[in-house]
C-alpha positions as CSV (number, residue, x, y, z in Angstrom):
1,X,0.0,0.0,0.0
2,X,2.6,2.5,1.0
3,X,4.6,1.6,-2.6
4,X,3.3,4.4,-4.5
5,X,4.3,6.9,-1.7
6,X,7.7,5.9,-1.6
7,X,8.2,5.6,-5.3
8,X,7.3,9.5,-5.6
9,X,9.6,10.1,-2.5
10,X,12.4,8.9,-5.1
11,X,16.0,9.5,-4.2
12,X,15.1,11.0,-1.1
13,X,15.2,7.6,0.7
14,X,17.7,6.5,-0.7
15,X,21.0,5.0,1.2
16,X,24.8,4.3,-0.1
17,X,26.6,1.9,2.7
18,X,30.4,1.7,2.0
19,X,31.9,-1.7,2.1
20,X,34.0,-0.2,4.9
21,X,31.7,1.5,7.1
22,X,29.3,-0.5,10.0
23,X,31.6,-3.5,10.2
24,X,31.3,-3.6,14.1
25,X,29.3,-5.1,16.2
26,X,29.4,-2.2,18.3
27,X,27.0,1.2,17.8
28,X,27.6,2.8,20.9
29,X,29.5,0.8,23.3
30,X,29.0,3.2,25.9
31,X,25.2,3.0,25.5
32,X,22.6,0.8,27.3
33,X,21.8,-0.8,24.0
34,X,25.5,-1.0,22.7
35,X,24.2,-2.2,19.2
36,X,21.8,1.0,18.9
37,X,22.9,3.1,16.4
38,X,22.7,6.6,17.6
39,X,20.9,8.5,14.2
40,X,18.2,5.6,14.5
41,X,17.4,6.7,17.9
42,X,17.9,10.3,17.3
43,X,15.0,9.9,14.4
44,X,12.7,7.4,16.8
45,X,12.8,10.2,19.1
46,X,11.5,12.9,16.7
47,X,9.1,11.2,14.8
48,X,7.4,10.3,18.4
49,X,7.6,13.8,19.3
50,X,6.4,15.0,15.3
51,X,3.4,12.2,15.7
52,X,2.7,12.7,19.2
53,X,1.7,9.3,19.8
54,X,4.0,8.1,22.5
55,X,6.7,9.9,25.1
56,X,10.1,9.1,25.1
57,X,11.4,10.7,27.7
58,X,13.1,8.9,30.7
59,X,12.6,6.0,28.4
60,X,15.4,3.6,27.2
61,X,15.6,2.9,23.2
62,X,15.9,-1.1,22.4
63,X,16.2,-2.3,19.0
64,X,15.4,-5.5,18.0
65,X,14.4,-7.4,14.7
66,X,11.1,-6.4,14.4
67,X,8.5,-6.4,17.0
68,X,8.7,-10.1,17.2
69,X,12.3,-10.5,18.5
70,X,11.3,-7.6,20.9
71,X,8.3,-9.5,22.0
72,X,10.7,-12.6,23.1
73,X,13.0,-9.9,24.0
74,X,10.0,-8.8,27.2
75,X,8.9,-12.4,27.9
76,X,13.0,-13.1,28.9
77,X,13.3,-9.9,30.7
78,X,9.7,-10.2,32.8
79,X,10.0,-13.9,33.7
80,X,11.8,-14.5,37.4
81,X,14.6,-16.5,36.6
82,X,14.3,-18.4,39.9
83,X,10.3,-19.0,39.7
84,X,9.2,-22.8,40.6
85,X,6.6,-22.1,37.4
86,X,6.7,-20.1,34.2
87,X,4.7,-17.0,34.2
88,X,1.5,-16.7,32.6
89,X,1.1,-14.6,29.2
90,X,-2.1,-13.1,28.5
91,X,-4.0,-11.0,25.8
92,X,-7.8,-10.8,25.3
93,X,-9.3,-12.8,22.6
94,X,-9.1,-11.9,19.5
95,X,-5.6,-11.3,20.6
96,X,-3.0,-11.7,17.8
97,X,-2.8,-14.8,16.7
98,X,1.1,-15.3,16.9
99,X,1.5,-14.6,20.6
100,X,0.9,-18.1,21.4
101,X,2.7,-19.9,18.8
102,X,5.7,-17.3,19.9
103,X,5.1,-17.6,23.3
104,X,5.4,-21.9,23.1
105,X,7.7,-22.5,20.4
106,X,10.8,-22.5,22.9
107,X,8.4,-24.7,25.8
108,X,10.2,-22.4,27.9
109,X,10.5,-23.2,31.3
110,X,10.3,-18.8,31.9
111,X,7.0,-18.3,30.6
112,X,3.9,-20.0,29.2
113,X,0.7,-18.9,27.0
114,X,-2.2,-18.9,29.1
115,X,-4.8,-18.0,26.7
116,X,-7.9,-15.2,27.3
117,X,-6.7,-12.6,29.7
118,X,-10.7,-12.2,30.2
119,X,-11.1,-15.9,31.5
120,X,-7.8,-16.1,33.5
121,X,-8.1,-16.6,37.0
122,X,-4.7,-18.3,38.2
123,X,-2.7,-17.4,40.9
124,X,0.8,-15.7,40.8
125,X,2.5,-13.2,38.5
126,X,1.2,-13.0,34.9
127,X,1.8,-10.6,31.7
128,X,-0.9,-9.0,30.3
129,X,-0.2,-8.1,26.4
130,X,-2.8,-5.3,25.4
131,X,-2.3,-4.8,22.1
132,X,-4.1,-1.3,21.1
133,X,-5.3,-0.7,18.5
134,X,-5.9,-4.7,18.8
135,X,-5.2,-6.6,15.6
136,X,-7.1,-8.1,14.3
137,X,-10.3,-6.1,15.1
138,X,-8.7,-2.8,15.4
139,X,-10.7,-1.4,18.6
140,X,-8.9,0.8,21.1
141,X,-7.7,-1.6,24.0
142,X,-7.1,-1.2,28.2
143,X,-5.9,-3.9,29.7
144,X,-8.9,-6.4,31.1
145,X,-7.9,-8.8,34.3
146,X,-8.5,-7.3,37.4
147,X,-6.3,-8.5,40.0
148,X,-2.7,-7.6,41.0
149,X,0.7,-9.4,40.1
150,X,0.3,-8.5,36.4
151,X,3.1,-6.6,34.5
152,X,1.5,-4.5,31.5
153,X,3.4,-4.8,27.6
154,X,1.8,-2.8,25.4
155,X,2.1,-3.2,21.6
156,X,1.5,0.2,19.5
157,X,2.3,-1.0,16.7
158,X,-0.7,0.6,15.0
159,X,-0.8,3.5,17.2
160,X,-0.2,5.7,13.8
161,X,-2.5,8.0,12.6
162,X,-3.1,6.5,9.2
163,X,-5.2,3.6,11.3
164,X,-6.7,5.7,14.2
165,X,-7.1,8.9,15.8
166,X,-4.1,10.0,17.8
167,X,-5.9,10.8,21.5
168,X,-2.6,11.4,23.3
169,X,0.6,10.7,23.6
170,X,0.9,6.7,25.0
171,X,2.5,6.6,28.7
172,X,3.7,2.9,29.3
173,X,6.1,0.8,31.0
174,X,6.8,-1.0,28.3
175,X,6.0,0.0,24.8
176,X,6.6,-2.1,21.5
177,X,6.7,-0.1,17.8
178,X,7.9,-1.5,14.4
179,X,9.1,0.2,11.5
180,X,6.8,-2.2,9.4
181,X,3.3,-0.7,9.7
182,X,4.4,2.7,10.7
183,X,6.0,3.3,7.4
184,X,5.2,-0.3,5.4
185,X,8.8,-1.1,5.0
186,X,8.1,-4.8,6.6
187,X,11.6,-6.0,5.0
188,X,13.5,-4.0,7.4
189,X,12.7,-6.3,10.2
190,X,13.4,-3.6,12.7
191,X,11.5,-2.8,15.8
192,X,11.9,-0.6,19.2
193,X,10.6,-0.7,22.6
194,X,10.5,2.3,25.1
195,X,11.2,0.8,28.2
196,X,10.9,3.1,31.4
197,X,13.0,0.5,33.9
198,X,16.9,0.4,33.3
199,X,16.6,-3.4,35.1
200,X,13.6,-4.4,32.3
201,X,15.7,-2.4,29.2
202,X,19.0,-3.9,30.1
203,X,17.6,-7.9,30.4
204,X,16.6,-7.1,26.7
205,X,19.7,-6.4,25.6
206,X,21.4,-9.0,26.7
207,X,18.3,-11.3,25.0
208,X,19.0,-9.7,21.9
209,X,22.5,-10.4,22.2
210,X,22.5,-13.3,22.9
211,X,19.6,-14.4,20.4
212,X,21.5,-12.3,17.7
213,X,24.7,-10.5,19.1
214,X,22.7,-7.6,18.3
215,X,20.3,-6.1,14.8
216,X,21.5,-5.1,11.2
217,X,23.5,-2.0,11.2
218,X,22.7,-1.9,7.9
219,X,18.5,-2.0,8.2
220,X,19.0,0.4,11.1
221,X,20.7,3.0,9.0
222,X,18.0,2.6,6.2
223,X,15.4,3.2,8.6
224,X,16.9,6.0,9.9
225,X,16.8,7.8,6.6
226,X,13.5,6.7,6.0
227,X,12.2,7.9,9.3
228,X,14.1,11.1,8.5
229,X,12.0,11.2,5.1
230,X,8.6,10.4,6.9
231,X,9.4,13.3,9.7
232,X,10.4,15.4,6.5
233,X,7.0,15.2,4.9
234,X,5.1,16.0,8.0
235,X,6.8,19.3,8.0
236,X,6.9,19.8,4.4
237,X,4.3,18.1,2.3
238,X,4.4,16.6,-0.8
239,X,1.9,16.1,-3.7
240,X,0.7,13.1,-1.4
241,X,0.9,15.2,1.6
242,X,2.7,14.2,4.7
243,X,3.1,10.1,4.9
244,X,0.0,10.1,7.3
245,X,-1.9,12.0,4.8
246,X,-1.4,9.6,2.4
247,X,-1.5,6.8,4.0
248,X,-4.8,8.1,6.4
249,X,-6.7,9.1,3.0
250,X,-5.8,5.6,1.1
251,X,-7.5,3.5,4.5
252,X,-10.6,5.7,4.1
253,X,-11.2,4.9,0.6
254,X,-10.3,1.5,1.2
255,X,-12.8,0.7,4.3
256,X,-15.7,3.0,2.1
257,X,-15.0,0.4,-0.4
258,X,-15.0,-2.1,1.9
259,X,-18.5,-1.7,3.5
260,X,-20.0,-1.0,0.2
261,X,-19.1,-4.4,-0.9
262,X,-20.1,-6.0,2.4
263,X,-23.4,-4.1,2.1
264,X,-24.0,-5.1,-1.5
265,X,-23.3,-8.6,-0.8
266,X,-25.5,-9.2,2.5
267,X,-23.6,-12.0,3.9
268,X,-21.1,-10.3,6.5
269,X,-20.8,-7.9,8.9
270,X,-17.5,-5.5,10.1
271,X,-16.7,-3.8,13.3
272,X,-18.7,-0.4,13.9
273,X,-16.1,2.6,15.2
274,X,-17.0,5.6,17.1
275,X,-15.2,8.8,15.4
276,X,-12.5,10.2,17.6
277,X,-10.5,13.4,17.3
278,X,-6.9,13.6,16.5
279,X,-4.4,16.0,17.5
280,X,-2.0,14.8,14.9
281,X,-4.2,15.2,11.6
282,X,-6.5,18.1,13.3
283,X,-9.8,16.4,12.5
284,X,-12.1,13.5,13.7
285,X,-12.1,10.6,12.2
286,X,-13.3,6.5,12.7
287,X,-10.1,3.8,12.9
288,X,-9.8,2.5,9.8
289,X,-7.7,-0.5,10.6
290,X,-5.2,-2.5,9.2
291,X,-7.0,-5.5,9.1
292,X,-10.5,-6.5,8.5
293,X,-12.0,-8.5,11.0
294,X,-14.6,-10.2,8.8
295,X,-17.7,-12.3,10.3
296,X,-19.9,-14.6,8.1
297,X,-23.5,-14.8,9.0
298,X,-25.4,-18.3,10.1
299,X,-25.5,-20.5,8.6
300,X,-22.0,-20.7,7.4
301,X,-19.4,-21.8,10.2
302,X,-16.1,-21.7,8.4
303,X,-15.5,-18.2,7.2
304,X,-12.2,-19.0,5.8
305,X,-12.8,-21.7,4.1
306,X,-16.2,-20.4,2.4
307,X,-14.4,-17.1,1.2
308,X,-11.2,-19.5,0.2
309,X,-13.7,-21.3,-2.4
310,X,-14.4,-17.9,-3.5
311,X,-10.6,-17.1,-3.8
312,X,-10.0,-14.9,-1.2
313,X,-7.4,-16.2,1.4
314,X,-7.9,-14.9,4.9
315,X,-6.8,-16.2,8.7
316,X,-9.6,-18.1,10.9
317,X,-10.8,-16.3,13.8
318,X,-9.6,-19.6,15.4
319,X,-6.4,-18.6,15.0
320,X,-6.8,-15.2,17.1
321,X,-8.7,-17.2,20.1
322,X,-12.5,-16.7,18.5
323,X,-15.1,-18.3,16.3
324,X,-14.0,-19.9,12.7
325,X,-17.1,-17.6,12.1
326,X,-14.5,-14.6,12.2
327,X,-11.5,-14.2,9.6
328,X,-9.1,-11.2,8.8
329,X,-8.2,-9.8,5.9
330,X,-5.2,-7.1,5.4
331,X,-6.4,-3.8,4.1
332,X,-2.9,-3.5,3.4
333,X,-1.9,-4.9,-0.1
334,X,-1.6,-3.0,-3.8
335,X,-4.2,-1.2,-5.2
336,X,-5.0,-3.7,-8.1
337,X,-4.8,-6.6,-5.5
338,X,-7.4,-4.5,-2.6
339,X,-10.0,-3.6,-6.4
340,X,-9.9,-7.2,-7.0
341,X,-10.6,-8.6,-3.6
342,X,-13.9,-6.3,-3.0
343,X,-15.0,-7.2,-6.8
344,X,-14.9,-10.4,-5.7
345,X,-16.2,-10.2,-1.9
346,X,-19.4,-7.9,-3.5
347,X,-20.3,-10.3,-5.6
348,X,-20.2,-13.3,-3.6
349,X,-24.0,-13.4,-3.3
350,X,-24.8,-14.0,-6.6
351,X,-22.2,-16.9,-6.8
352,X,-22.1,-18.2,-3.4
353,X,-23.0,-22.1,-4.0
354,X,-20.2,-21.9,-6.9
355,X,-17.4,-23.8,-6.0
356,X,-14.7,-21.5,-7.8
357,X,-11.3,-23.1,-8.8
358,X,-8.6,-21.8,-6.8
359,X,-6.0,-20.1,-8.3
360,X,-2.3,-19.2,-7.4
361,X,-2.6,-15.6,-6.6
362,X,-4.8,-15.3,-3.3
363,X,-6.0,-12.5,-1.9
364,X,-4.9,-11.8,1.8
């Protein structure tokens, strides 16, 4: 989705990296996160403070391969290293649906996915991941168990205003971004975390050096100059407008398009958002998510499977904790590819007993 922008930003984002230069493993060796390059920081800071979607002060910058190493990164830091059982990890349902297979993959004896934060009731120290806006259904989240011993991670990673209104700036503990739907470069794999206690930031370190010895100098630099580009088109707009603009203007076409084919077909239903205003893009606005959270209507059970024979490929809701009633879609792919797959989901009522042959270019 965020091609077109980047292709008219041209040159501008572009990089050169000697063969010389960033052969270290060392950024900053006198920083807390020694593999931290210091002009990726610099530019996480000013973007935060440009957006004005999260604080950064007395917060500690970690780096980490995406959101997901960062993720593994907490669980390490969190867990009691001394503990008789692993801690609990939470997230109300639909919560994303690769906590749990990141969570279990190791069989850790640190931590342990413990399913629906609104069903758990064990005893001890748990994590609570409140992931807001949620994906997959995009609502604005607080965290949900009400009892004490829980340690709060947030992921923001679609706290941007291109997916919803910007209320204030976010005021964690611990706060997960990612360079990948902030600015759609997903092949980066970078990520950060503002984490507010020195103890909590320096345990992720060492995870990421020891999981990695460290993240790309090379994909930190290139994000650097692209956050330097975004931060550059707030301030001085192009043709597209800032990043956000565009970005913020293209999810409002796409969910209008969106409901009208979910309207004109009759056999669906999406999320309903109350507007909210936003102090970053001076208007108020709905969330227009990332994802569609898709649900079928009776009698159909299997969501995915129904809209698979129709060629559109989207994730069970069982994967995210819910009914196989529920899928979600990206909103998130190429023009031509978005036009084709609400074509086809508008249409699906006049078609619907039609078993279509599948073909090799899904729609996700």
């Amino acid at each position: 989705m965020y091609e077109r922008f980047w292709q008219q930003a041209g040159d501008k984002s572009t990089i050169v990296i000697p063969g010389w230069q960033s052969m270290s493993y060392f950024s900053d060796a006198g920083s807390l996160c020694w593999f931290l390059e210091p002009e990726f920081a610099k530019e996480i800071i000013r973007l935060h403070k440009t957006v004005g979607n999260a604080v950064t002060e007395d917060r500690y910058i970690v780096v980490g391969t995406g959101s997901t190493q960062l993720y593994q990164a907490v669980l390490y830091a969190l867990s009691p290293q001394d503990a008789v059982e692993p801690l609990s990890v939470v997230s109300a349902a639909p919560y994303y649906s690769s906590y749990p297979l990141i969570t279990d993959c190791l069989k850790s004896g640190l931590y342990k996915w413990a399913g629906d934060a609104r069903s758990f009731n064990e005893e001890g120290p748990f994590i609570e991941l409140v992931t807001s806006p949620n994906n997959p259904d995009g609502y604005v989240r607080q965290s949900v168990v009400n009892k004490s011993g829980g340690i709060l991670v947030h992921d923001l990673a679609y706290y941007w205003p291109q997916y919803t209104p910007i209320a204030s700036a976010a005021n964690h503990d611990i706060m997960l971004f990612t360079v990948s739907k902030s600015t759609g470069h997903a092949g980066m794999r970078i990520g950060w975390a503002l984490v507010k206690d020195v103890e909590v930031a320096k345990k992720m370190v060492k995870f990421v050096e020891l999981n990695t010895i460290g993240v790309s100098k090379d994909s930190q630099l290139r994000a650097a100059k692209v956050l330097q580009v975004v931060i550059h088109s707030c301030q001085y707009p192009t043709s597209l407008g800032s990043l956000f603009d565009f970005a913020a203007h293209l999810m409002e076409e796409r969910w209008k398009l969106l409901r009208a084919a979910v309207r004109q077909s009759g056999l669906f239903t999406l999320p309903e958002f109350s507007p909210g205003s936003c102090s970053f893009l001076n208007r108020s606005f709905a969330p227009q998510p990332a994802f569609a959270w898709l649900k079928c209507q009776e009698p159909m059970e299997d969501c995915e499977g129904f809209l698979r024979s129709n060629n559109i490929i989207t994730r069970s809701g069982k994967h995210f904790g819910v009914s196989p009633q529920y899928v979600r879609i990206s909103m998130l792919d190429r023009d031509e590819n978005f036009h084709i797959f609400v074509e086809r989901l508008s249409t699906i009522h006049l078609r619907q007993s039609v078993q279509v042959e599948e073909t090799d270019g899904g729609i996700e």
